[in-house]
N, C-alpha and C positions, 0 to 999 in steps of 0.2 A: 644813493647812499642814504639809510635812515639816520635821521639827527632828532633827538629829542630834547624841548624844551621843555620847559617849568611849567608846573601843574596849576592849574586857574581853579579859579571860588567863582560857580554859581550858584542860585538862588533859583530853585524850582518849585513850581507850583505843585501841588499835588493832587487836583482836582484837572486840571487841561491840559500842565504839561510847558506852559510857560515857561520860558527862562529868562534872568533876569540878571544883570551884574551887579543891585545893590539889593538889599529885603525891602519889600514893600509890604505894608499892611492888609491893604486891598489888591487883589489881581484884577490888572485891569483889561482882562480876556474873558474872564467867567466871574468873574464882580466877586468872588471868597473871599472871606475875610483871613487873615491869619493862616494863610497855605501855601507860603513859601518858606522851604528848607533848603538849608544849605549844601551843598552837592562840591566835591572835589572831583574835577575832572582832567585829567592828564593831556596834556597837548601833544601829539605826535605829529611831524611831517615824514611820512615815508615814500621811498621810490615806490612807482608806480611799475606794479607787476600783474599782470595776466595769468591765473590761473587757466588750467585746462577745461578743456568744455567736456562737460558729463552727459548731458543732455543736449543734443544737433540740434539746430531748429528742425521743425519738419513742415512739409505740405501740407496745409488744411484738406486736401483731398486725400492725403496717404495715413492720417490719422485711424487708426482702431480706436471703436470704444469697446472699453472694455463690461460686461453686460453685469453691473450689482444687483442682487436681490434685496428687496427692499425688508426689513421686520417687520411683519406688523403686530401691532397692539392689541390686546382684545378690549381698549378703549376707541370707539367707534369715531367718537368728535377728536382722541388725540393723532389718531391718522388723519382724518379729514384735512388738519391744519396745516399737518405736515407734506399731506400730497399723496398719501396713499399710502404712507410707512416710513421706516426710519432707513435712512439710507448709511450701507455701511464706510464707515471712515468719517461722516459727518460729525461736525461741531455744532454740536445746537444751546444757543445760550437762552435762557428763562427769565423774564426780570417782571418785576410785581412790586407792589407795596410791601413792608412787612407784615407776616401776619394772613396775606391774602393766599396764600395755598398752595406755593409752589413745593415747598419740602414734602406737604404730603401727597401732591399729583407726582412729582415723580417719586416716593417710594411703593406707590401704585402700580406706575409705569414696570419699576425695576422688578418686584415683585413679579410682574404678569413675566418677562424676561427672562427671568430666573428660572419660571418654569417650564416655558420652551424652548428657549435657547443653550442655558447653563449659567458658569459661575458671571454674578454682576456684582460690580463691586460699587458702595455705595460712600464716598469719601467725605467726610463732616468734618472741617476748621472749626466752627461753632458749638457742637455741642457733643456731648459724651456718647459714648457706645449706649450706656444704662435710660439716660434721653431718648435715643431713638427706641430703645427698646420698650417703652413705655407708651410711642406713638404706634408702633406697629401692633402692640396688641389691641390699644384703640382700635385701628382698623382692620384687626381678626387677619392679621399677617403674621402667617409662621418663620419665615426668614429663611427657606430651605434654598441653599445654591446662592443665596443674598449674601456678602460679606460685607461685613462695617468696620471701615477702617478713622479711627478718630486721631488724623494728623494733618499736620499744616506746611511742612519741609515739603515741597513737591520731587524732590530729589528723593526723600523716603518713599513716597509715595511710586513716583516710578520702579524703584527696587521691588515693591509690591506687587504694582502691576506682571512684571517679570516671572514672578513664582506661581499667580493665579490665575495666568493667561486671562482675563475676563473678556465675553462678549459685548460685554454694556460699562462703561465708565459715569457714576456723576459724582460731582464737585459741587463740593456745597459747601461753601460757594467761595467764587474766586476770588473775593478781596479778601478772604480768610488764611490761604494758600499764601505760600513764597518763597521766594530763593535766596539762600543763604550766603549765595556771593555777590549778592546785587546789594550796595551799602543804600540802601532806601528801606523805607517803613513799609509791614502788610497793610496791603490795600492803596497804596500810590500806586500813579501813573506810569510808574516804572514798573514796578512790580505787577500791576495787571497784566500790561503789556508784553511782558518776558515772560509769563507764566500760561496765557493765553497763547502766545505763537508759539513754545513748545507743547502744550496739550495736543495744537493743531498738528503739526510735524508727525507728534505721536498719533494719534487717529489715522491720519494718512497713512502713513507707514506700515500700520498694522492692517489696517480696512476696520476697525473697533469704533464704534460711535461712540461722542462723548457728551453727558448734556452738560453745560454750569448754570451755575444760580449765578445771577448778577443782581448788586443791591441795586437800588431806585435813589436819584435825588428827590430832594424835598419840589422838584418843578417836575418827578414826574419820569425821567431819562435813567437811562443805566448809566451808576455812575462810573466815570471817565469817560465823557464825551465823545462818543462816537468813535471810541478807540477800539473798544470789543464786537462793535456792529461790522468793521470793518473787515476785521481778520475772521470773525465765525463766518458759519454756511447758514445759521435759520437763525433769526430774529424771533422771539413770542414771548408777548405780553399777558399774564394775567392778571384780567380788570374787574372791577366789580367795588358797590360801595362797601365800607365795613360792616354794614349789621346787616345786607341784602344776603340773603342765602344763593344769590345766582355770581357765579362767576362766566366770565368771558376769557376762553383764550384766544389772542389774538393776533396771527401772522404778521408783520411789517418787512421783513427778507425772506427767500428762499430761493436757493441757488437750484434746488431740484422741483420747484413746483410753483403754485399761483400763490400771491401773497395776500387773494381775495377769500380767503375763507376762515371763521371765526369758527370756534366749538364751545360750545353752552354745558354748565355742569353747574350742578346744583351742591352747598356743601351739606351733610349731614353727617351722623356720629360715626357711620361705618367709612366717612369720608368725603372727596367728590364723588358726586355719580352721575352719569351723563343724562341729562334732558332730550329725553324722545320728540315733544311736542314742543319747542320754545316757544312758539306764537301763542299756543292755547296758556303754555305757562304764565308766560307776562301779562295775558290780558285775562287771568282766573278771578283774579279778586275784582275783576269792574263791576260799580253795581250796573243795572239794566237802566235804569233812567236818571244817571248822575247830570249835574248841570257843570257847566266848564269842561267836560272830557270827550276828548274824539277820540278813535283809532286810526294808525297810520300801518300802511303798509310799509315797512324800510328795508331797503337792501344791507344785510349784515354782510360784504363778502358777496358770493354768489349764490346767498340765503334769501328769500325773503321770509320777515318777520313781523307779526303785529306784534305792535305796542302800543296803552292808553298814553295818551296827554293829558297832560292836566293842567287847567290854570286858574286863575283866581284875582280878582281883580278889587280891591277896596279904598275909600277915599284916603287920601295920605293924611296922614296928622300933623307932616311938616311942612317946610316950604317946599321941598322939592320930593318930587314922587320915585319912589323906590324901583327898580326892577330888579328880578332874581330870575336865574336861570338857572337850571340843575340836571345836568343830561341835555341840555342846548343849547347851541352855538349863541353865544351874547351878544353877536351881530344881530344874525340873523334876528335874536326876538325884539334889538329896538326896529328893525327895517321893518318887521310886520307892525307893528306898535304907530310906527310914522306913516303906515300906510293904511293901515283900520281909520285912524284920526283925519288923515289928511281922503284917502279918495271912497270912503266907506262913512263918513260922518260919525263913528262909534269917537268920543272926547275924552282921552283919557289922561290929558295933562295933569290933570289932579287926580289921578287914581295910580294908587301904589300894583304893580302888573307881578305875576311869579308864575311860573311857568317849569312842568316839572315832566320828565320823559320817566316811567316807572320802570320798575324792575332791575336796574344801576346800568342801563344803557346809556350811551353817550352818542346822541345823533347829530350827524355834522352836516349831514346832504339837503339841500334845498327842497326837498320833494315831501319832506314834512310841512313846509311851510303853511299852506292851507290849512291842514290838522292844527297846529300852532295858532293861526288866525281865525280860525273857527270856537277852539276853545276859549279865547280870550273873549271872542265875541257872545258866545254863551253863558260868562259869568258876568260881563258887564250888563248883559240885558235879563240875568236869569232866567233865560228860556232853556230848556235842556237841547241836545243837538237829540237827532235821531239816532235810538240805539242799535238800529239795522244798517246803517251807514258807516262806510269806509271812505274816509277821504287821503286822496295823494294830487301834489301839484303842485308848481315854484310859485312865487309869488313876485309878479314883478316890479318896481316903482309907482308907476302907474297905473298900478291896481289889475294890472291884465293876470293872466294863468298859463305859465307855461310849460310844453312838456316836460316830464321825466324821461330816463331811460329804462326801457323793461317791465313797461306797467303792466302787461299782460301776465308777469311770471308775477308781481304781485295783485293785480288783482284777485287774478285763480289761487292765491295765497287766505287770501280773504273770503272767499265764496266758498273755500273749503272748509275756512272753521262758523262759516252757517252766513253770513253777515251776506243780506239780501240785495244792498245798493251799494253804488259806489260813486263817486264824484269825483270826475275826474276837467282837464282842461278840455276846451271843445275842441282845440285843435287836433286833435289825437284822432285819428280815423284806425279803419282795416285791423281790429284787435281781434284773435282769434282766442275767443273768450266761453268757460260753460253757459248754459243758458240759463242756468236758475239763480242768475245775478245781474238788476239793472244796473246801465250804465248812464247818470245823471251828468251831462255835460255841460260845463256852463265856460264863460270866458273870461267874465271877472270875479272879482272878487264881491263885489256889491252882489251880485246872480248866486253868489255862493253862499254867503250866511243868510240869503233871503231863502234859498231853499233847504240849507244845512237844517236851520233852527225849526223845531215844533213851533206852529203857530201863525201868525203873521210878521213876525221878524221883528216887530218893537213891544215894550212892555211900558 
């Protein structure tokens, strides 16, 4: 027998999701200030009933799949990310800084759609019909088979979908969006939530892929914490610094493919447009005999990619010496820093260290390391490194070098855009490598700026 009691007062967060029985200022889950609202929520106890089963379980052996054709793009790095195309019924969510490209990579996207597939319907909470159409003739888009719908009711919104059967869905974007019987604010954790798992519901249902825009917090995350990561099918991040004209998209999920693949676009007035050479791109502006800069060979994904380092090293003015990292891991460059000083004799407790990865890449993998230790070591002694040399290799405590994974797909990365040597750790034997590329092996790091550097190694 159902008995209902009396209705309770909580106090929700609107950022994680927290509940709370009194308001607090600060959430003390996701540290926000001022992000708990007041929430009326109904206490029911009801008898416990068994609905009927729609779906049997069934035998992992008596399973069919069922065979979907994938879309593809005539964006070559926007398939690559995705695994080969767009898969139909998938939910693919977008998240980026403001500003960084996503509204106009996908009215790109939807646009190419539009003209093979049919009608795509492009949905904006944020800005007017006359808005979009002002970015679309920036990028020389007719809008043929494109519809733009400027509403936020997702209840509306579904009605529309209805009348223009569309092949392609985006939402732009989902904290804009809401539902009118959920007593919470557009853009809370409820409202994500409930407006996300029916999108999902709907794509499945239909087989219609849908992409959404999700905002970024100020650390970087889509906001609502791992709430949208969960319920979509692709994760992709668009990175890049703000005045760098390169963007990085970049996989973190994917329920139909590898999560190891980045795609490179450059922005300009007609838009993004995809980057044929990234390796020659990032490393175009090097000069030929810079001092403090190496190139590294780094795995973007199942890319390999040259990129210049760059460092720079000066006496500090204060008591304590400065380090900056920009594009690398802030561990990593004190552990090279305490290892140049401590098993390489380079002193750099009084000298202010910065250290800069070009082109808005962000390199996290140890195989930079040497590049990193090599540039540092070329600006504190003003010797320039060799500008035919490639170096890749970890760096270990102890001053030793050891291997990476894959050197061979970067080496032959390197030898293909000219660059004559390469330095790598000695351990590394049986590389099946071209031949118009030495391969300079050494075992530490002292053997390494002794042969990195033009000259004799001290100044």
């Amino acid at each position: 027998m159902s008995k209902l009691d009396r209705s309770r007062t909580v106090f929700v967060c609107q950022q994680c999701g927290k509940e709370s029985l009194r308001w607090l200022g600060r959430c003390p889950n996701c540290q926000e200030w001022n992000s708990f609202l007041e929430k009326t929520v109904p206490s029911r106890v009801t008898s416990v009933q068994y609905s009927s089963i729609t779906n049997p379980p069934l035998e992992l052996s008596q399973v069919v799949i069922e065979a979907r054709d994938r879309i593809s793009l005539p964006l070559f790095e926007f398939n690559r990310v995705l695994g080969g195309g767009l898969v139909s019924g998938s939910l693919v969510l977008i998240g980026g800084d403001p500003g960084i490209g996503k509204s106009t990579l996908l009215l790109q996207a939807s646009t190419a759609i539009a003209h093979t597939q049919g009608n795509v319907v492009y949905v904006s909470g944020e800005e007017t019909t006359q808005q979009i159409k002002i970015r679309a003739e920036r990028l020389g888009i007719t809008g043929n088979n494109l519809f733009i719908l400027a509403e936020a009711d997702l209840n509306v919104i579904f009605n529309q979908f209805e009348q223009l059967q569309p092949n392609l869905v985006v939402i732009d974007s989902i904290q804009a969006v809401h539902l009118s019987e959920l007593d919470a604010l557009p853009g809370s954790i409820t409202q994500v939530r409930e407006c996300t798992q029916r999108l999902m519901n709907w794509a499945k249902s239909g087989g219609v892929p849908v992409f959404i825009v999700g905002h970024v917090t100020k650390e970087g995350a889509i906001a609502g914490p791992r709430v949208l990561e969960h319920i979509v099918d692709v994760v992709l991040y668009l990175e890049g610094e703000t005045f760098s004209a390169y963007r990085l998209l970049r996989c973190v999920k994917n329920r139909f493919g590898s999560t190891n693949e980045i795609g490179v676009f450059e922005m300009k007035q007609q838009g993004l447009v995809e980057v044929d050479n990234p390796s020659q791109a990032f490393i175009s502006q090097r000069k030929d005999r810079a001092i403090g800069s190496t190139v590294v060979p780094v795995l973007e994904g199942s890319r390999p990619l040259l990129v210049e380092i760059q460092a720079l090293t000066n006496p500090t003015s204060f008591g304590l010496p400065r380090r900056t990292a920009n594009g690398i891991d802030f561990g990593r460059l004190m552990l090279i820093i305490a290892v140049l000083s401590r098993r390489v004799g380079i002193k750099l407790g009084n000298q202010d260290v910065i250290s800069n990865a070009t082109g808005g890449l962000n390199i996290k993998e140890p195989a930079a390391d040497l590049g990193i230790a090599l540039a540092i070591a070329s600006s504190f002694r003003d010797i320039e490194v060799d500008p035919q040399l490639a170096t890749v290799g970890e760096v270990g405590l102890s001053g030793e070098l050891r291997a990476v994974a894959q050197l061979d797909r970067r080496v032959a990365e390197a030898a293909r855009l000219g660059f004559k040597r390469c330095l790598i750790p000695k351990i590394i034997t049986n590389l099946k490598l071209p031949k118009d590329i030495e391969l300079i092996r050494v075992s530490t790091l002292l053997e390494a700026v002794k042969v990195g550097l033009v000259g004799d190694g001290k100044k």
